[in-house]
N, C-alpha and C positions, 0 to 999 in steps of 0.2 A: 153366852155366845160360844157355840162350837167353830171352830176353824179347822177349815178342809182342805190337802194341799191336793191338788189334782195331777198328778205326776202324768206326764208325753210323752213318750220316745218315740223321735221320727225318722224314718232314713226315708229318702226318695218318696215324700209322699206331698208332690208339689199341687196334686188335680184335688187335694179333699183338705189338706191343714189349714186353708185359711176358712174355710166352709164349715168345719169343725170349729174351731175357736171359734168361730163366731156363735155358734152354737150353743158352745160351752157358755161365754157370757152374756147370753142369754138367762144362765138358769140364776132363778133365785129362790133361796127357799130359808123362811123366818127361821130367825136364831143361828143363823150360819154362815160365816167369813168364805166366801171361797177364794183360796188362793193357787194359781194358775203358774205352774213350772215345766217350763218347755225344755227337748234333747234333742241339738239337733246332732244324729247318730254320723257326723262324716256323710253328709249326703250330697252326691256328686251330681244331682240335680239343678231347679230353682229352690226348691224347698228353703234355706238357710235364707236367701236375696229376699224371698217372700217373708220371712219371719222377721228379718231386722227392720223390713220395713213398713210391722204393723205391730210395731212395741207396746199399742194402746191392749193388744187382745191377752195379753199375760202380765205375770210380777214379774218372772226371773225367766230370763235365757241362757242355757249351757249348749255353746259350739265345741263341739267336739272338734280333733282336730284329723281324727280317721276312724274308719266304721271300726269299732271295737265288739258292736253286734246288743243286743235290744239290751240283754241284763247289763251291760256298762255303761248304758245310756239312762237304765231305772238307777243304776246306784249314783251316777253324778246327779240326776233329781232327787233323788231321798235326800243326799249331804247337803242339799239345797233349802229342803223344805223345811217350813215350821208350823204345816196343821198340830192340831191334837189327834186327826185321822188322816189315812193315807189313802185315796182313790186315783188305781190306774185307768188309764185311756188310752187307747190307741187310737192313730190320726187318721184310721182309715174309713171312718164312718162305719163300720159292721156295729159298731155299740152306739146307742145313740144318745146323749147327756140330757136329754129329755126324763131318763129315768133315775136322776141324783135324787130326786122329792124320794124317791120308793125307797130306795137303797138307805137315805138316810133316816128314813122312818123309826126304824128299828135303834136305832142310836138315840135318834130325842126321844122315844114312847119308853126304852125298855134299858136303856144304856148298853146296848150291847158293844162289844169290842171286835167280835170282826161281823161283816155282811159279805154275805156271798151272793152275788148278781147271776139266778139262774135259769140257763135254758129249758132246762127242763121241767119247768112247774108252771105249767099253761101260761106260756106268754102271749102276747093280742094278736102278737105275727111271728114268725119264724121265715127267713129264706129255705129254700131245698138245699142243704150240701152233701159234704161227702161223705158215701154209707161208712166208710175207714176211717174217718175223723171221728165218727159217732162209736165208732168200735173203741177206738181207743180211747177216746176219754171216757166211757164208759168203764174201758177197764181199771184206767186208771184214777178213777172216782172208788170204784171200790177194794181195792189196792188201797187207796189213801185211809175210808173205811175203816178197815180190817188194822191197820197199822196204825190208825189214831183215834179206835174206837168213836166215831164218828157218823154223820148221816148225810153228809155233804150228799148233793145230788150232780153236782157238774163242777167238778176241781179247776177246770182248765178257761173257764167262764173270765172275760180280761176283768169284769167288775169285781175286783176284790177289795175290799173297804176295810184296811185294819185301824186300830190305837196305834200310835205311832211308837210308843213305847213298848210295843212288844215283840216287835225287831230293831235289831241294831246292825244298820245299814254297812259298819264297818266290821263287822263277823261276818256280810255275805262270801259265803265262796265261790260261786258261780256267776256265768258272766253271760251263758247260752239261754236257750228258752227251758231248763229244767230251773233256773231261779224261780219263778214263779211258783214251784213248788216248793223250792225251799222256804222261801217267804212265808207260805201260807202253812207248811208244817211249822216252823219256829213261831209262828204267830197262834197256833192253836194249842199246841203243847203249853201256852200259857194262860188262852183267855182262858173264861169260866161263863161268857156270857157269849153265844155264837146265832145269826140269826140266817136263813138265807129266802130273797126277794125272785120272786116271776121277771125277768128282763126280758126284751123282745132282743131279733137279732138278723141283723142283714147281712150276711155272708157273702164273701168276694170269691171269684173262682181264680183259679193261680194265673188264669189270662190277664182279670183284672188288676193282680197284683200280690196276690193272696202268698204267704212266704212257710209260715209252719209244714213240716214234712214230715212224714213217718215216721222217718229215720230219727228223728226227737224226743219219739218214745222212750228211744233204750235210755240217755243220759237222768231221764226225767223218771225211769224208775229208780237208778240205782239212787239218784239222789234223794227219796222218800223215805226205802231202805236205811239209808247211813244216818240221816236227820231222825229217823226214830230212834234207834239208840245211840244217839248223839247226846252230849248233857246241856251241850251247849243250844 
């Protein structure tokens, strides 16, 4: 039996977290524990009033007690969790937990240690977004690449599926959205078995809520740079 902790970080996301969770335990897929850890990020919404009081859709709850911003809301879930693998989620329905069977494929067929959840390998649907979203992680897929000898095709993809053992949640430095690349360097500088799945993807436009911005780029290269010749 593999066990999966499903890491959330939420801020202000009261129209889609319970539609999500609900979603989420929905999935079932043989030989797999899923355990379900909720952030609520300091959200000055409904969001939190909604979460205490559908305790049946998760294990664990962490209230924050002010936005400290998505990567201090993943690290209070990781000190939480006890999969043997780590899969993030965001609450905003653009990923949909419909695709946990495919993502975990590659872990019961081949033991792989991370899965990358990606847009770019014919998914069954894709939203239209933005031509500058696609720039950028485009560049910064091979950037990652280049610096981790590597064939990743979409670094920035929120399904990232690692061993839990091969980050140590109390060595993150980063607390903004370049964490995720931290994660996923220090995670690959170690495995030796890396697999990556077609995910579909429903994209929000920043009307509907949508928060990542350009300006995210800069922190998220230097942090790729310093994590390669890092020892740690």
């Amino acid at each position: 039996m593999i066990k999966l902790s499903v890491i959330i970080p939420v801020f202000n996301e009261q129209s889609t977290i319970i539609s999500l969770l609900e979603i989420v335990n929905k999935q079932s897929v043989e030989g797999v524990d899923i355990e379900v850890v909720v952030i609520d990020d300091g959200s000055s919404d409904q969001t939190a009033k909604l979460l205490t009081a559908r305790s049946d859709l998760y294990k664990t709850f962490v209230q924050l007690p002010k936005n400290g911003g998505k990567g201090a809301a993943v690290k209070a879930g990781l000190k939480k969790a006890t999969g043997d693998y780590i899969l993030f989620q965001d609450a905003d329905l653009e990923y949909n937990p419909n695709e946990y069977a495919g993502l975990l494929f590659p872990v019961q067929e081949f033991g792989a240690e991370i899965v990358m959840g990606s847009r770019m390998k014919a998914p069954r649907y894709a939203r239209i977004h933005y031509f500058w979203h696609l720039v950028g992680n485009r560049f910064l897929t091979l950037l990652f690449n280049i610096l981790y000898n590597s064939t990743y095709s979409d670094i920035y993809s929120c399904y990232l599926m690692y061993k839990r053992d091969l980050v140590d949640a109390d060595q993150l430095r980063s607390v903004g959205w370049e964490q995720h690349g931290e994660i996923l360097a220090k995670a690959t500088k170690k495995a030796k078995i890396i697999y990556e799945v077609p995910i579909s993807y429903h994209g929000r436009s920043y009307e509907e809520g949508k928060k990542i911005k350009a300006i995210h780029v800069i922190p998220v290269i230097w942090m790729l740079i310093r994590q390669r010749f890092s020892s740690s």
